[in-house]
PDB file of N, CA, C, O and CB in Angstrom:
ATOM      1  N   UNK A   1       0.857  -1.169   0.000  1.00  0.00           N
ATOM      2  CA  UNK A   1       0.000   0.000   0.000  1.00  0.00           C
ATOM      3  C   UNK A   1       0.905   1.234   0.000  1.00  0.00           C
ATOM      4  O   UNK A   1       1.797   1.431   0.825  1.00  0.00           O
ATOM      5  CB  UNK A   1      -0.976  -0.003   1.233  1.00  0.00           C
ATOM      6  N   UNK A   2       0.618   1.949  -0.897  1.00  0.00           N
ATOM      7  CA  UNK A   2       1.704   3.117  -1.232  1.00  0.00           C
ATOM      8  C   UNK A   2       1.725   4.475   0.003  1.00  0.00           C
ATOM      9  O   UNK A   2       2.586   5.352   0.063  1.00  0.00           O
ATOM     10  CB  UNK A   2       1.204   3.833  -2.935  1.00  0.00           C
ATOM     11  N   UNK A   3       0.736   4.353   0.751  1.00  0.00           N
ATOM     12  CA  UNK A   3       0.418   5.410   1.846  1.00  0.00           C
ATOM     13  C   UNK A   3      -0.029   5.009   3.094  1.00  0.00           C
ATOM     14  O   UNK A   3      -0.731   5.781   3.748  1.00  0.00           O
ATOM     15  CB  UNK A   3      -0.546   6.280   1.445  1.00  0.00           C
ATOM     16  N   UNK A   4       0.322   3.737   3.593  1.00  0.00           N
ATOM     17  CA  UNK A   4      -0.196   3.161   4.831  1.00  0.00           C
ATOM     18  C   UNK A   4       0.098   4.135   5.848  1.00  0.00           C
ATOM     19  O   UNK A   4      -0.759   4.381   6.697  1.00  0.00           O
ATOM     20  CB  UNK A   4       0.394   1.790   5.179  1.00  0.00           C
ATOM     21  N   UNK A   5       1.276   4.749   5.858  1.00  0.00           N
ATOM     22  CA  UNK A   5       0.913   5.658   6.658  1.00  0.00           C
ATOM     23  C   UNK A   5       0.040   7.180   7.329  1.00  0.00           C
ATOM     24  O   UNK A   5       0.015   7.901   8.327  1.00  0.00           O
ATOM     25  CB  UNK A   5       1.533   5.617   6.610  1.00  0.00           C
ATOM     26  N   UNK A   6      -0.404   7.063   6.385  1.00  0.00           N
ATOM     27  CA  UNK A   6      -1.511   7.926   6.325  1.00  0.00           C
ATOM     28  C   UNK A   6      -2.945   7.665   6.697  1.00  0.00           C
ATOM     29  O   UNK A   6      -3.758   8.555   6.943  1.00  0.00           O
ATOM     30  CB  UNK A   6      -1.543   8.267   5.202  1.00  0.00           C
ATOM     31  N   UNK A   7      -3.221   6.203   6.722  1.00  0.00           N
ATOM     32  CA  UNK A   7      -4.352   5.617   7.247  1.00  0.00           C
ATOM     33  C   UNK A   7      -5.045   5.838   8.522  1.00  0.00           C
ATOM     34  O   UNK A   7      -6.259   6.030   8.595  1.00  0.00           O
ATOM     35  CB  UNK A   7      -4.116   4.536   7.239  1.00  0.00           C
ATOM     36  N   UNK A   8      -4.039   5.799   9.786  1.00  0.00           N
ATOM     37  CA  UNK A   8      -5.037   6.081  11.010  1.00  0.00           C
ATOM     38  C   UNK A   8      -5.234   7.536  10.592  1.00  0.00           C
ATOM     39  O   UNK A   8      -6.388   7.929  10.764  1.00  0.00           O
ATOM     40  CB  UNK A   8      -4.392   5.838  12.745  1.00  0.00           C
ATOM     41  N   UNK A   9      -4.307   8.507  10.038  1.00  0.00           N
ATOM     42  CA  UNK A   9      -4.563   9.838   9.918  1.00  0.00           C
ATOM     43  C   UNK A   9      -6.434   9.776   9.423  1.00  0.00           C
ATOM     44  O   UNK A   9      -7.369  10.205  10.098  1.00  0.00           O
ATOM     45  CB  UNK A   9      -3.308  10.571   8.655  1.00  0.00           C
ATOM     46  N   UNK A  10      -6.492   9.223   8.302  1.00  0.00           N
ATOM     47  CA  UNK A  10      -7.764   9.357   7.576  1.00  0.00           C
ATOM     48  C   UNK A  10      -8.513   8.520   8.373  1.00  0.00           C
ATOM     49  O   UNK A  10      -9.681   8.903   8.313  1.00  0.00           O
ATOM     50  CB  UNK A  10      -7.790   8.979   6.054  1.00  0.00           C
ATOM     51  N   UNK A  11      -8.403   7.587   9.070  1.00  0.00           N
ATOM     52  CA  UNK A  11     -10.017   7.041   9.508  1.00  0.00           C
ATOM     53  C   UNK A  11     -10.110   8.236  10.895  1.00  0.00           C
ATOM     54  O   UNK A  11     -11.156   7.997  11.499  1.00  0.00           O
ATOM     55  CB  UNK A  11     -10.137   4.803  10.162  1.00  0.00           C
ATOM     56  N   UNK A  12      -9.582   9.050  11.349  1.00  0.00           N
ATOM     57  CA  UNK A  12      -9.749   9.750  12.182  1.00  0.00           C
ATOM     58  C   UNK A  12     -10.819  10.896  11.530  1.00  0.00           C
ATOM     59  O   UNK A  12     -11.950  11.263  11.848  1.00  0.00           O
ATOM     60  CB  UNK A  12      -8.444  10.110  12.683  1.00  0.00           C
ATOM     61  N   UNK A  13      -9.634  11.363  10.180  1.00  0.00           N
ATOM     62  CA  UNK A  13     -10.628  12.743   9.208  1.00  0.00           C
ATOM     63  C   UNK A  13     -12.099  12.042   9.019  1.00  0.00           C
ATOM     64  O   UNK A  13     -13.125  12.723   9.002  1.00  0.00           O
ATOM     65  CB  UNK A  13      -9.849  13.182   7.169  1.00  0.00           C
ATOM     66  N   UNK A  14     -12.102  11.025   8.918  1.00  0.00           N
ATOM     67  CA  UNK A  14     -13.270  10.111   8.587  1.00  0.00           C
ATOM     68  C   UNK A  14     -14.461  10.487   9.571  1.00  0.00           C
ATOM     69  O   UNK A  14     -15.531  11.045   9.327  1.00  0.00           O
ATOM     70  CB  UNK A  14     -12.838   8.489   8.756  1.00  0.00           C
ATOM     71  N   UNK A  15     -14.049  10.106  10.505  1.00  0.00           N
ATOM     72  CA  UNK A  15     -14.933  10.206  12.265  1.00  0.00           C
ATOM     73  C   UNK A  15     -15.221  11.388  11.879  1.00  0.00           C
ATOM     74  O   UNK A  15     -16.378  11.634  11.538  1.00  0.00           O
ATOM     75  CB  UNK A  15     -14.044  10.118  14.066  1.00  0.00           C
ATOM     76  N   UNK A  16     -14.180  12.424  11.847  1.00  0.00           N
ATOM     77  CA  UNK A  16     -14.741  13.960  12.223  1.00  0.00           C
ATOM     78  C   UNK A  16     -15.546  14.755  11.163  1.00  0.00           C
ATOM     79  O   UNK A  16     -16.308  15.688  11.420  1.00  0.00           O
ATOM     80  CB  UNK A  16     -13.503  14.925  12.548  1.00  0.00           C
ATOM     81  N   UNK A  17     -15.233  14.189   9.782  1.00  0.00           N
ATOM     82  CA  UNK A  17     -16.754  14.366   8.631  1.00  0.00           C
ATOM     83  C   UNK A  17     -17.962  13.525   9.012  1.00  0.00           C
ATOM     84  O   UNK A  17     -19.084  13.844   8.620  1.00  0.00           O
ATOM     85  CB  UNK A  17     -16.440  13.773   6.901  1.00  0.00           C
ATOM     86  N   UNK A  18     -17.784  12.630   9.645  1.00  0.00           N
ATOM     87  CA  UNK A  18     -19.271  12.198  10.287  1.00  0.00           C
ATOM     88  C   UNK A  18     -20.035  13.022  10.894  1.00  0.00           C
ATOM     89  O   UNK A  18     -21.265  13.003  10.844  1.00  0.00           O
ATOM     90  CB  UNK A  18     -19.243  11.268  11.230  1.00  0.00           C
ATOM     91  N   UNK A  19     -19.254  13.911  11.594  1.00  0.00           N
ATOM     92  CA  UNK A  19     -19.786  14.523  12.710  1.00  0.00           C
ATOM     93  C   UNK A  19     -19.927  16.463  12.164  1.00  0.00           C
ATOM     94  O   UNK A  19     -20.774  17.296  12.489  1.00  0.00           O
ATOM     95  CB  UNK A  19     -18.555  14.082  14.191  1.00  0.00           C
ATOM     96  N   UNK A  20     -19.096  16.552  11.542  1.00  0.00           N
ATOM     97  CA  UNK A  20     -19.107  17.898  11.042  1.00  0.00           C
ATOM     98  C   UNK A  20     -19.627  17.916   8.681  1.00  0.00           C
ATOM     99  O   UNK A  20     -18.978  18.424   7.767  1.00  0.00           O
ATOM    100  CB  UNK A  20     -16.986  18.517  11.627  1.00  0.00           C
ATOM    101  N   UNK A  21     -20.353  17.490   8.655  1.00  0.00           N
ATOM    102  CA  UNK A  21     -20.172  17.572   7.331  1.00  0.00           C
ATOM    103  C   UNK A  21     -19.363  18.118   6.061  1.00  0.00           C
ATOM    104  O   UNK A  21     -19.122  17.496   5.027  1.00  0.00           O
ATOM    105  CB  UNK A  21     -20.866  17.812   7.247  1.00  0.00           C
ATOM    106  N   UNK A  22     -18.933  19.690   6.452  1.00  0.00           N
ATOM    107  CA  UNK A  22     -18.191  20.350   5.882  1.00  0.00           C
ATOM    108  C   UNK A  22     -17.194  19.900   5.699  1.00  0.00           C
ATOM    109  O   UNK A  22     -16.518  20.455   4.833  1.00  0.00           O
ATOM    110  CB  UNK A  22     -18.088  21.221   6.237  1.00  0.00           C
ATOM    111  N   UNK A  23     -16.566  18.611   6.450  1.00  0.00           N
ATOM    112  CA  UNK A  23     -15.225  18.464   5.569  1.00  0.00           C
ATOM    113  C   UNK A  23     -15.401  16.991   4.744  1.00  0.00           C
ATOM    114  O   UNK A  23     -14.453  16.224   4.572  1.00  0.00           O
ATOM    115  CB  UNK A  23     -13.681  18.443   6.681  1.00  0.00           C
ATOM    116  N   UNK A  24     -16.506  16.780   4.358  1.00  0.00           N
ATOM    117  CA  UNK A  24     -16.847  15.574   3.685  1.00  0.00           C
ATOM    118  C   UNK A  24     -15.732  15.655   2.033  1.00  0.00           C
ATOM    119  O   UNK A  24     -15.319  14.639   1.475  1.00  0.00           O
ATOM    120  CB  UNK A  24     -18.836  15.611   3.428  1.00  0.00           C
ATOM    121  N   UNK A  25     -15.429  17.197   1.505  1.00  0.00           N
ATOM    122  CA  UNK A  25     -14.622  17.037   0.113  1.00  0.00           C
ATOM    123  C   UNK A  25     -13.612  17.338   0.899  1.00  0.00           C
ATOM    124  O   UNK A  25     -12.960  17.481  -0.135  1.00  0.00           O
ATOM    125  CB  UNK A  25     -14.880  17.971  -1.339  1.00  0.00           C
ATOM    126  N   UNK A  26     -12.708  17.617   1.886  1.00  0.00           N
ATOM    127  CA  UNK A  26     -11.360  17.605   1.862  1.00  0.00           C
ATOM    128  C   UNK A  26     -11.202  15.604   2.146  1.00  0.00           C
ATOM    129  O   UNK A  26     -10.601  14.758   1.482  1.00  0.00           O
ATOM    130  CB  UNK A  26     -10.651  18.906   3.266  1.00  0.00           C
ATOM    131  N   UNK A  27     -11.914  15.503   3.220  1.00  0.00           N
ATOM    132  CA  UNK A  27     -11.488  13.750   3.479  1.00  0.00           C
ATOM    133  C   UNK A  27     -11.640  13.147   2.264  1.00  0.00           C
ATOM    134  O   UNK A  27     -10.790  12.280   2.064  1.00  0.00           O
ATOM    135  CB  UNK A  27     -12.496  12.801   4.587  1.00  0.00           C
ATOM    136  N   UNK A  28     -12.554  13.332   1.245  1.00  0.00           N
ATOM    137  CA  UNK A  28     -12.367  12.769   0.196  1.00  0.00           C
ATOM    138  C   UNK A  28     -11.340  12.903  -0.745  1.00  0.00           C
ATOM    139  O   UNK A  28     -10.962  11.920  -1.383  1.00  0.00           O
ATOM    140  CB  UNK A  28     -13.206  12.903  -0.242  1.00  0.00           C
ATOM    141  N   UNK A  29     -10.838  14.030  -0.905  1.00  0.00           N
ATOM    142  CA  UNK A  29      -9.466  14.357  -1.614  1.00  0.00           C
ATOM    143  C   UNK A  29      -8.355  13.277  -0.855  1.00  0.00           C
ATOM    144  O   UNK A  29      -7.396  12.679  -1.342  1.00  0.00           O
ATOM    145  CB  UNK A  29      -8.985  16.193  -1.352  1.00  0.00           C
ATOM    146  N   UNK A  30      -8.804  13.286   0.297  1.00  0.00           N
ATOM    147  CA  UNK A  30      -7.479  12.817   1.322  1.00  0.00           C
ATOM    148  C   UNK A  30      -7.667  11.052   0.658  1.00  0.00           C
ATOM    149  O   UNK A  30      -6.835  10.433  -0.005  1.00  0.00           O
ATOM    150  CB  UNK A  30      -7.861  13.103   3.677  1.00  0.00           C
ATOM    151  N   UNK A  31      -8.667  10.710   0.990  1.00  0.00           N
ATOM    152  CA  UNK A  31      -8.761   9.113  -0.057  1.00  0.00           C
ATOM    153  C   UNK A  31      -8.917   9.013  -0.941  1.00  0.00           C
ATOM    154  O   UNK A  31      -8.862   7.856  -1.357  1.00  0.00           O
ATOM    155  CB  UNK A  31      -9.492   8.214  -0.036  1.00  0.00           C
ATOM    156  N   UNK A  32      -9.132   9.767  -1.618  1.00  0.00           N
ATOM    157  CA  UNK A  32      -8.756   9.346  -3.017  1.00  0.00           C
ATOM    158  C   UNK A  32      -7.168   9.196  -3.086  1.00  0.00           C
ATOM    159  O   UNK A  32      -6.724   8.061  -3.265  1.00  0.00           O
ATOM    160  CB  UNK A  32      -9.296  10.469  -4.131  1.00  0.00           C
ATOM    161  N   UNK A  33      -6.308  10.237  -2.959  1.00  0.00           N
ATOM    162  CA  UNK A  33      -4.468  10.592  -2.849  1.00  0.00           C
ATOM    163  C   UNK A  33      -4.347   9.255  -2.451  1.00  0.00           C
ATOM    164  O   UNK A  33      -3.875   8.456  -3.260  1.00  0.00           O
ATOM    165  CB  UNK A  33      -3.655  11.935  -1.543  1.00  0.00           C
ATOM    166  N   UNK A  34      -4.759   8.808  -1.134  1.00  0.00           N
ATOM    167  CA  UNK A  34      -4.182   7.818  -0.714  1.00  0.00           C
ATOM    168  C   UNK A  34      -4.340   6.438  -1.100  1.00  0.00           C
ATOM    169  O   UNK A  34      -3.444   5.676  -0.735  1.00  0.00           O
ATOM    170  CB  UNK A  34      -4.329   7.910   0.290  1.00  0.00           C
ATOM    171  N   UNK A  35      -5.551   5.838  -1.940  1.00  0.00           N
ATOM    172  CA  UNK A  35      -5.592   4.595  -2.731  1.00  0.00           C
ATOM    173  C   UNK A  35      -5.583   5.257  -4.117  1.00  0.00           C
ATOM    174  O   UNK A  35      -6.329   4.775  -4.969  1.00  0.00           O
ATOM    175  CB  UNK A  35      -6.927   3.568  -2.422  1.00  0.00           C
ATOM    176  N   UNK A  36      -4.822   6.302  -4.425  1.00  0.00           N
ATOM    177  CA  UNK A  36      -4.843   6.222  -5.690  1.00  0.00           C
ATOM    178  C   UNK A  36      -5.735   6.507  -7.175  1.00  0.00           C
ATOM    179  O   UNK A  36      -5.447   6.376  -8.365  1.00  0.00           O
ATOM    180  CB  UNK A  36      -4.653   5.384  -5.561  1.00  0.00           C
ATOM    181  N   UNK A  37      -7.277   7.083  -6.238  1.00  0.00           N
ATOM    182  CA  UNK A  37      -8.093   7.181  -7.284  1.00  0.00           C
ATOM    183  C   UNK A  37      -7.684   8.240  -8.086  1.00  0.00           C
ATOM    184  O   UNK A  37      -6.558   8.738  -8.068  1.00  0.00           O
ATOM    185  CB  UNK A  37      -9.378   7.295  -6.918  1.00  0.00           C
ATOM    186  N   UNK A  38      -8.811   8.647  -8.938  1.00  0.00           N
ATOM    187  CA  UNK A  38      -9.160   9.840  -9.881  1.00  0.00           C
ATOM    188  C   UNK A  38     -10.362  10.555  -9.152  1.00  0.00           C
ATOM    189  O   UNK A  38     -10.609  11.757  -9.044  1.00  0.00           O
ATOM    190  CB  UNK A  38      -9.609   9.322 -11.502  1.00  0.00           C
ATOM    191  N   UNK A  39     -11.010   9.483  -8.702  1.00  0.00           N
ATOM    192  CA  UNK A  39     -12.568  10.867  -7.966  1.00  0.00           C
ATOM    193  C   UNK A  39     -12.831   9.610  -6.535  1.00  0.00           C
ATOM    194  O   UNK A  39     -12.655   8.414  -6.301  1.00  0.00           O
ATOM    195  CB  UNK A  39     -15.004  11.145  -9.675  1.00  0.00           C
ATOM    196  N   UNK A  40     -13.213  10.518  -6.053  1.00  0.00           N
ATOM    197  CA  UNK A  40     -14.349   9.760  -4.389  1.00  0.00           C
ATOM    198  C   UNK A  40     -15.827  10.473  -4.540  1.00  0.00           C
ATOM    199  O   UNK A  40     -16.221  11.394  -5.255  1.00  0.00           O
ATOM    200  CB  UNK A  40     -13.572  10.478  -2.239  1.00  0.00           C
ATOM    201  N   UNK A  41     -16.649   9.417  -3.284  1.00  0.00           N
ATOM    202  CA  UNK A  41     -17.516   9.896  -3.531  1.00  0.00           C
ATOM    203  C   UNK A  41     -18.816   9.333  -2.305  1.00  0.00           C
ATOM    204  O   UNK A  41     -19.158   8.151  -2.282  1.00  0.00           O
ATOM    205  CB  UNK A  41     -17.566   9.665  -4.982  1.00  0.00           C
ATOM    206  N   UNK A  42     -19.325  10.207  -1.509  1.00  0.00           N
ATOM    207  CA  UNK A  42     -20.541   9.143  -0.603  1.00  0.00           C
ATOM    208  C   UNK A  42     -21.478   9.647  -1.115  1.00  0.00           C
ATOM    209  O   UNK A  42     -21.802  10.820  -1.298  1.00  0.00           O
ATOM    210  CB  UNK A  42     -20.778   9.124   1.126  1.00  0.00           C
ATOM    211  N   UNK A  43     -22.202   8.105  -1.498  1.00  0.00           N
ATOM    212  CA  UNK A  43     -23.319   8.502  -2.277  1.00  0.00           C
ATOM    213  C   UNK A  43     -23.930   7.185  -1.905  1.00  0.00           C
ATOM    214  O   UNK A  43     -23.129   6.292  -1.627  1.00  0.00           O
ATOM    215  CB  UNK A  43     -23.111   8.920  -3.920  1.00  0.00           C
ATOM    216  N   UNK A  44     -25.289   6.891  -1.847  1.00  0.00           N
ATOM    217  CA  UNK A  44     -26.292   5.470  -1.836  1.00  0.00           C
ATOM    218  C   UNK A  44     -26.974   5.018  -2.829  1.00  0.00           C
ATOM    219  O   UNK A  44     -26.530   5.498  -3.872  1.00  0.00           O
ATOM    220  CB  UNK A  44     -27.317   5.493  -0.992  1.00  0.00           C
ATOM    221  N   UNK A  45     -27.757   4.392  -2.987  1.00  0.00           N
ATOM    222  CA  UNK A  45     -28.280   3.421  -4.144  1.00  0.00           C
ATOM    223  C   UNK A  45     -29.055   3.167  -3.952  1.00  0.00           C
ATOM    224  O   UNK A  45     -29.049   2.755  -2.793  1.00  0.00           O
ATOM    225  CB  UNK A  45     -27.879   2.426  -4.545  1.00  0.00           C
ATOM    226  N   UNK A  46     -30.183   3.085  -4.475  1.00  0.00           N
ATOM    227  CA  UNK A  46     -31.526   2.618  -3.837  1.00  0.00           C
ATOM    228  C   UNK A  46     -31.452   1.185  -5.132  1.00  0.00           C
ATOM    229  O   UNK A  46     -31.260   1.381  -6.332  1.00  0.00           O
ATOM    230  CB  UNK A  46     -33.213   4.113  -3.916  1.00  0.00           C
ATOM    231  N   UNK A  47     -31.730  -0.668  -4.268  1.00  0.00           N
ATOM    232  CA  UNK A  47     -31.316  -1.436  -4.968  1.00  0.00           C
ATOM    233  C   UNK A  47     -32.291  -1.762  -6.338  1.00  0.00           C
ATOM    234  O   UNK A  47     -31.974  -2.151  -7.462  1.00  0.00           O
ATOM    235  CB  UNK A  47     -31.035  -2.425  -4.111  1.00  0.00           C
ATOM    236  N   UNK A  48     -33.809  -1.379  -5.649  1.00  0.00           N
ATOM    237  CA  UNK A  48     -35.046  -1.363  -6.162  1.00  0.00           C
ATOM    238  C   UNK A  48     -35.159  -0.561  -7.317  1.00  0.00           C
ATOM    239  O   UNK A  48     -35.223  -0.985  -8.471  1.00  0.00           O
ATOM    240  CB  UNK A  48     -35.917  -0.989  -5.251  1.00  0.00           C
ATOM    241  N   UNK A  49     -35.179   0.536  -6.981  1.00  0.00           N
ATOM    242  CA  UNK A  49     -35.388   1.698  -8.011  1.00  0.00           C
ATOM    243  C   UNK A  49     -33.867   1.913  -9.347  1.00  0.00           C
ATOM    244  O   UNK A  49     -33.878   2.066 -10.569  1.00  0.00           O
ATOM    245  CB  UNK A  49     -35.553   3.318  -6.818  1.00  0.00           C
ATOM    246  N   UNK A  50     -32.775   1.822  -8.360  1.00  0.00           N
ATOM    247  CA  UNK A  50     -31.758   2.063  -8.895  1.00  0.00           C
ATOM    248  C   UNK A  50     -31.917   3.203  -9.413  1.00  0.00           C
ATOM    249  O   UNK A  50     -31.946   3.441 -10.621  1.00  0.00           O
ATOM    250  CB  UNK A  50     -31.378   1.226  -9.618  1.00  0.00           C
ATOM    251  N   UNK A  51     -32.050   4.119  -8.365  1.00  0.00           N
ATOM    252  CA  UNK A  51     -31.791   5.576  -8.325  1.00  0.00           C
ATOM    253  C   UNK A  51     -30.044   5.250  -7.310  1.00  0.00           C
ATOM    254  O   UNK A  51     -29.609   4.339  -6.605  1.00  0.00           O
ATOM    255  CB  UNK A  51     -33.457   6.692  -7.318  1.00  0.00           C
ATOM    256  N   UNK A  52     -29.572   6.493  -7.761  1.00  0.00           N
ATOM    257  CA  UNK A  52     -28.487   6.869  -7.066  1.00  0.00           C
ATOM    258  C   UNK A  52     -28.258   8.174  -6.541  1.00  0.00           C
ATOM    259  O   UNK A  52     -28.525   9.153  -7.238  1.00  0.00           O
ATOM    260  CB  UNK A  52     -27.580   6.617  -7.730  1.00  0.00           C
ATOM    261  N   UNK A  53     -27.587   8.354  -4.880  1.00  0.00           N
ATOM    262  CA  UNK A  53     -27.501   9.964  -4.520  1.00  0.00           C
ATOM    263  C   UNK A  53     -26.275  10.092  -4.494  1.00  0.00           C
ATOM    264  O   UNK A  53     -25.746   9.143  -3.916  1.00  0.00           O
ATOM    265  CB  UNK A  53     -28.113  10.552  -3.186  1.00  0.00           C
ATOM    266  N   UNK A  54     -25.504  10.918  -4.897  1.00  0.00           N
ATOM    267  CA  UNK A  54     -24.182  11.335  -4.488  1.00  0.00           C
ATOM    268  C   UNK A  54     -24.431  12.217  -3.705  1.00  0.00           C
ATOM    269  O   UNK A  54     -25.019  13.167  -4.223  1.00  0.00           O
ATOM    270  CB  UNK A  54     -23.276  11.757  -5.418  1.00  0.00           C
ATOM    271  N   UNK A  55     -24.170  12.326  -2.357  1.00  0.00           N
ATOM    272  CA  UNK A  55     -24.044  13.831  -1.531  1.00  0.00           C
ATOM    273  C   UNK A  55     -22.829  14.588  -1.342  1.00  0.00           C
ATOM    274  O   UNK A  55     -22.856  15.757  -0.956  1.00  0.00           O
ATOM    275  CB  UNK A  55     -24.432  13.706  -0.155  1.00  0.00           C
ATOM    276  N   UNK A  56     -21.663  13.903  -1.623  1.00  0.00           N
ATOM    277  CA  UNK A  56     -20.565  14.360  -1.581  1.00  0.00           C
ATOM    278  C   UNK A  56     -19.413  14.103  -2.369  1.00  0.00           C
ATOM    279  O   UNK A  56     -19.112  12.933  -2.134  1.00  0.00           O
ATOM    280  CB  UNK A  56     -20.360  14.225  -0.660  1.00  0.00           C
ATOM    281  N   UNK A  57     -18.344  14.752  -3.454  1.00  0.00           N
ATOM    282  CA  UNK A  57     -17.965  14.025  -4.440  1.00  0.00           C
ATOM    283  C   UNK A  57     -16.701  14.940  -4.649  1.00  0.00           C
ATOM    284  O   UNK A  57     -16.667  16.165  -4.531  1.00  0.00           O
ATOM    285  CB  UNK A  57     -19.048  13.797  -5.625  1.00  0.00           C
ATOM    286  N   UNK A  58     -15.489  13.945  -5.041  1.00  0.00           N
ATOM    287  CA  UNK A  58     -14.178  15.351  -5.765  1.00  0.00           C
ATOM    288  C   UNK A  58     -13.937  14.667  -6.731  1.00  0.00           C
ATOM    289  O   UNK A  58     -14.195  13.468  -6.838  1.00  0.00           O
ATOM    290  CB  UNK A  58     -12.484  15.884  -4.934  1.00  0.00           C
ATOM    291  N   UNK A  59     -13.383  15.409  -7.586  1.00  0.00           N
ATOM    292  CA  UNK A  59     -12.555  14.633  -8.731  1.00  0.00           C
ATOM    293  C   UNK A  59     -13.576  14.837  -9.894  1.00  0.00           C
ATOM    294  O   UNK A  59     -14.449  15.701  -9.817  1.00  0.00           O
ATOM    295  CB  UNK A  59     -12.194  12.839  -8.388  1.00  0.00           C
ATOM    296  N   UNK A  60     -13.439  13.997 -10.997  1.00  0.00           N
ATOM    297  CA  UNK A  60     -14.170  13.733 -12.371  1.00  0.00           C
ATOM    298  C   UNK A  60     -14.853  12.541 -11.974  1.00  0.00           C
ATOM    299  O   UNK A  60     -14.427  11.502 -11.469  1.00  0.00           O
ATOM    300  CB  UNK A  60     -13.201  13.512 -13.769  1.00  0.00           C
ATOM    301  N   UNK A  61     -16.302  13.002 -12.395  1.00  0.00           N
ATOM    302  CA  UNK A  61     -17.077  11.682 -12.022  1.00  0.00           C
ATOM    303  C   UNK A  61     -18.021  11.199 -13.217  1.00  0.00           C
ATOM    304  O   UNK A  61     -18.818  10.404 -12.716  1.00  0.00           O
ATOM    305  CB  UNK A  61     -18.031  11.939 -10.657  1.00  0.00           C
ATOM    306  N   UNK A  62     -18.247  11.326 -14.449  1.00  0.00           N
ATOM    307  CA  UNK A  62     -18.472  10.908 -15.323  1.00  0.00           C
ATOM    308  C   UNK A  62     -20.004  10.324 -14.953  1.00  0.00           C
ATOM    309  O   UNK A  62     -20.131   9.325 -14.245  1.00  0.00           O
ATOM    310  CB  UNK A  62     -17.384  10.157 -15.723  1.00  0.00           C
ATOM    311  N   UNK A  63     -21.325  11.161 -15.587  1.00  0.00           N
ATOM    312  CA  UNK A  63     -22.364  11.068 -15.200  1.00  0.00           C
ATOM    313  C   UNK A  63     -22.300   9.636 -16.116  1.00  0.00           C
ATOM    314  O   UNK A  63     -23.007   8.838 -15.501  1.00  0.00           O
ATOM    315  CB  UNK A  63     -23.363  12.330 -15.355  1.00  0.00           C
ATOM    316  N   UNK A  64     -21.717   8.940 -17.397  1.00  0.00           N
ATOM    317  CA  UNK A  64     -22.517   7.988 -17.560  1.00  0.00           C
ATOM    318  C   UNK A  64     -21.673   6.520 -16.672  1.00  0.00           C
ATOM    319  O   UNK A  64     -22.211   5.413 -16.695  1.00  0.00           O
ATOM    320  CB  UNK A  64     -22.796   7.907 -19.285  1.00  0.00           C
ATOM    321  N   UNK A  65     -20.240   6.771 -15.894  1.00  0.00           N
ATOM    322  CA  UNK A  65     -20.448   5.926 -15.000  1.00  0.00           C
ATOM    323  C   UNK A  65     -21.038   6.187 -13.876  1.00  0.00           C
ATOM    324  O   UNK A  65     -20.651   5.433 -12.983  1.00  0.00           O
ATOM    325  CB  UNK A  65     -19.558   5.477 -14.778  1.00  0.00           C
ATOM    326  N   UNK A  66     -22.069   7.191 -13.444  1.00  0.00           N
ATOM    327  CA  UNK A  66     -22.423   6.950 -12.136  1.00  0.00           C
ATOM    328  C   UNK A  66     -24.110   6.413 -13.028  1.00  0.00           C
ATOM    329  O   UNK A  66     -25.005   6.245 -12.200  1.00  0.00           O
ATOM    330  CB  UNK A  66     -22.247   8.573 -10.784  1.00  0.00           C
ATOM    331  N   UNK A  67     -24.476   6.203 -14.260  1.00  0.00           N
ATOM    332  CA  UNK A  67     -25.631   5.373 -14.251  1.00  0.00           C
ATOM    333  C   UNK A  67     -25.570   4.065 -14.348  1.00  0.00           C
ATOM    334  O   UNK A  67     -26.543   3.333 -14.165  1.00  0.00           O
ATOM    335  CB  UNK A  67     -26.373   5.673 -15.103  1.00  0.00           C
ATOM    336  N   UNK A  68     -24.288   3.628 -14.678  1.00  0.00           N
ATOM    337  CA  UNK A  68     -23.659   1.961 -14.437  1.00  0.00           C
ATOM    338  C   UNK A  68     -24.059   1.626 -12.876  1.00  0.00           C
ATOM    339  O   UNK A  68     -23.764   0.537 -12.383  1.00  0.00           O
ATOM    340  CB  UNK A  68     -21.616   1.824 -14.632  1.00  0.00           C
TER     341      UNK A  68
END
């Protein structure tokens, strides 16, 4: 893992966007850097409908993979 050390750092940033929302796009910048993506993102799925919410998102997210 190219950034293990950075891990307890982020499940901590993690806890504290639970609790404060506003930093829901920096922690996401912070995981994405650290496994390497291109975008993050918390978002749910409804399995039924297959609607999808993103509430929080960085990076390039390509509306026709978020209808995959």
């Amino acid at each position: 893992m190219p950034h293990a050390e950075q891990i307890p750092s982020l499940i901590g940033d993690i806890y504290d966007a639970a609790l404060d929302p506003s930093r829901w796009t920096s922690v996401l910048q912070k995981t994405r850097d650290v496994v390497g993506g291109s975008a993050a993102a918390v978002f749910s799925k409804d399995a039924r409908s297959k609607s999808l919410n993103v509430y929080y998102h960085c990076g390039g997210m390509d509306h026709r993979y978020q209808q995959l």
